[in-house]
N, C-alpha and C positions, 0 to 999 in steps of 0.2 A: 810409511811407518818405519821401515827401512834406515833412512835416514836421519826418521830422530833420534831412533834408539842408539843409532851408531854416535850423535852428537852428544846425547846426556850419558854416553860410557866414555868419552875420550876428553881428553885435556882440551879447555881448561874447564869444560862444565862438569866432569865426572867430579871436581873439589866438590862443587855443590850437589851435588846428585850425591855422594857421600852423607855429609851433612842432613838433606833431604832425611834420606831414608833413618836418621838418628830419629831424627824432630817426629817421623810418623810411628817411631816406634814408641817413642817414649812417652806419646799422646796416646794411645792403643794403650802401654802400661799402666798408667795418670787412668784411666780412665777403668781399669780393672782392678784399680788400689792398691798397685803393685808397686809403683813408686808416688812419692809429695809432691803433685802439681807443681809448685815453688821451688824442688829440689836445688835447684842450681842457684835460685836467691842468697845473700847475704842479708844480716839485719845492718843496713844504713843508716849512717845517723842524718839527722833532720839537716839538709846543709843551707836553705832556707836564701837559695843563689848562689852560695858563695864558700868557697871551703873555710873548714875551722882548723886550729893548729893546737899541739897541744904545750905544757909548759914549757919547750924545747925547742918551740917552731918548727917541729917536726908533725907530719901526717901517717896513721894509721892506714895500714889496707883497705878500711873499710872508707875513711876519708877519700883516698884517692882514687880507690872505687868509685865513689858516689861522685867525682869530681869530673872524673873521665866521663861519665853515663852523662852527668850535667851538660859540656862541654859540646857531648855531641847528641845533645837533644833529645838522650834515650832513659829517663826517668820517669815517672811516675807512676810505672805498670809495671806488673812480675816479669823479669828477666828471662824466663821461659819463654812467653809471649813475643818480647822483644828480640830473641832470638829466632824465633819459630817464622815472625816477619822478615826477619834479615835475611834469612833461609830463602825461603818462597819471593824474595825480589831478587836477591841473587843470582837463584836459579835463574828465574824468565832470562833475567837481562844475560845472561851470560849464554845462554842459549841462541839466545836470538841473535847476539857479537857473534855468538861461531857460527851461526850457519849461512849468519849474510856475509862473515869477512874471510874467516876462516877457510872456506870452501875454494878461496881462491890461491892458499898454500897446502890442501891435500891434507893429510894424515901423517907426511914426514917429521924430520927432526924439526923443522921452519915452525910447524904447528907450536912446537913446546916454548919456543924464541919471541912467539907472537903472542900465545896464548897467555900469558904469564902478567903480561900488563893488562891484559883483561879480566882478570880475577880481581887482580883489584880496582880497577876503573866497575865493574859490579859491584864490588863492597862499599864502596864510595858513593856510587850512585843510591843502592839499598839502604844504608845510612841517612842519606837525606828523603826518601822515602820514606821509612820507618818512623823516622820523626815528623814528619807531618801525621802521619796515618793516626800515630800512640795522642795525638796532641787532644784531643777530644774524648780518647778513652782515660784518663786522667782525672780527670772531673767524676766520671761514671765511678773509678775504684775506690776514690776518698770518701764519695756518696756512700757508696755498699760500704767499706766498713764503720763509717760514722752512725748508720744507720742497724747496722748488724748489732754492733755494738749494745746499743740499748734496747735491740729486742733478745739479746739472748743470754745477757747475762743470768747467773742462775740457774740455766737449764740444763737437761742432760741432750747429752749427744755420746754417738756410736764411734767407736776409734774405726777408722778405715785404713789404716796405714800398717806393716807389719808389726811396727811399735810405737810407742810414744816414750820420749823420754825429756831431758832438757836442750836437747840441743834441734828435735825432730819431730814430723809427728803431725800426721791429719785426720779429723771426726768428721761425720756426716753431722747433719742439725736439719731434725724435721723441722720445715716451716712450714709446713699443710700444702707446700707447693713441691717444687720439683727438689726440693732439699737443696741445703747449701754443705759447704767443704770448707772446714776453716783450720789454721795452723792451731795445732794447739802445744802446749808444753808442759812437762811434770815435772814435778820436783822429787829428790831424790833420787836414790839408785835402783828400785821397784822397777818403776814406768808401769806401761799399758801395751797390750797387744792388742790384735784385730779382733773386734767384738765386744770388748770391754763398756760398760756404759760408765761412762766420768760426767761430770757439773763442772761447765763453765764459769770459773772463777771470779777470775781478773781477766781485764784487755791490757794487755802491755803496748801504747802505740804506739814507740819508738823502736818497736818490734812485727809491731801487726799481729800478732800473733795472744793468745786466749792461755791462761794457768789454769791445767784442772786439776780435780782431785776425783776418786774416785765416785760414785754416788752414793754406796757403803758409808761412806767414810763421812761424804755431806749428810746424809741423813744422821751419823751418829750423834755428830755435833749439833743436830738443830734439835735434836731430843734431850741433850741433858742438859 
């Protein structure tokens, strides 16, 4: 016990053991509605294989985002996710380089000389990991929201998020089962807090993400 603890606190596995301890916390968070499951998502645009340019033959952040992600196999599931994988293969592998290689340069300056190509020889490895692993779950998230999509429009759902505004923002949606978490967005400078009940508008799908409005506010409009 000894010894692992001493390898997942010292160079080059404490990079990932760092990391680690992010990914557990912010799932723990994510999971007490304390922060957006998606937080670290961008809305991408469709790139459909292949980057797009714009009048200038120039690429937006969000292009070269999504091109990068493309490139190395890591699209079509939330960013989160595909982090939270990167995380958890990196570690192992890195773990396991130090204790079978590492152990035969000690805990000296040598460790940090050695150590350092192995952090990335792990992220590289975890990379091509990652992308096989996400390759199947792909299919599964297009399904769910294709499928979301037309069971909930119209309905109310609960904000879970501290707020809702246009740029943030997540509701619970009973579906008689264990509830779903979907992104939503408001218009205006108002928003929503936690608790608030809103009606699922619109699905924006070049966003993934649901336009509400309040439920007040839907009902006033389907009465007059």
């Amino acid at each position: 016990m000894n010894e692992f603890l001493l390898t997942i606190v010292s160079f080059p596995t404490v990079f990932f053991t760092i990391f680690l301890g992010v990914v557990v916390l912010y799932w723990l968070s994510a999971a007490l509605g304390l922060v957006d499951i998606e937080v670290l998502d961008v809305d991408l645009p469709d790139m459909d294989g292949h980057l797009s340019a714009n009048a200038h033959g120039e690429q937006g952040f969000a292009e070269t985002y999504a091109g990068f992600l493309l490139k190395l196999g890591l699209n079509g599931v939330p960013v989160t996710i595909i982090i939270t994988f990167l995380t958890i293969f990196g570690w192992m592998i890195s773990y396991y380089l130090s204790y079978f290689f590492l152990a035969l340069f000690g805990y000296g300056w040598m460790r940090y000389i050695v150590g350092l190509p192995i952090i990335f020889v792990s992220l590289y490895i975890a990379v091509l990991i990652t992308a096989q692993v996400i390759k199947p779950l792909r299919q599964f998230f297009l399904k769910i929201d294709q499928h979301t999509e037309k069971k909930i429009l119209g309905q109310v759902a609960i904000v879970r998020s501290s707020k809702v505004d246009a740029t943030s923002g997540e509701a619970n949606f009973d579906d008689g089962g264990a509830g779903l978490i979907v992104k939503v967005r408001a218009s205006g400078e108002k928003g929503f807090v936690r608790g608030d009940r809103v009606v699922l508008l619109e699905y924006v799908a070049e966003q993934h993400v649901y336009r509400v409005i309040s439920e007040d506010e839907f009902l006033g409009k389907s009465s007059q």
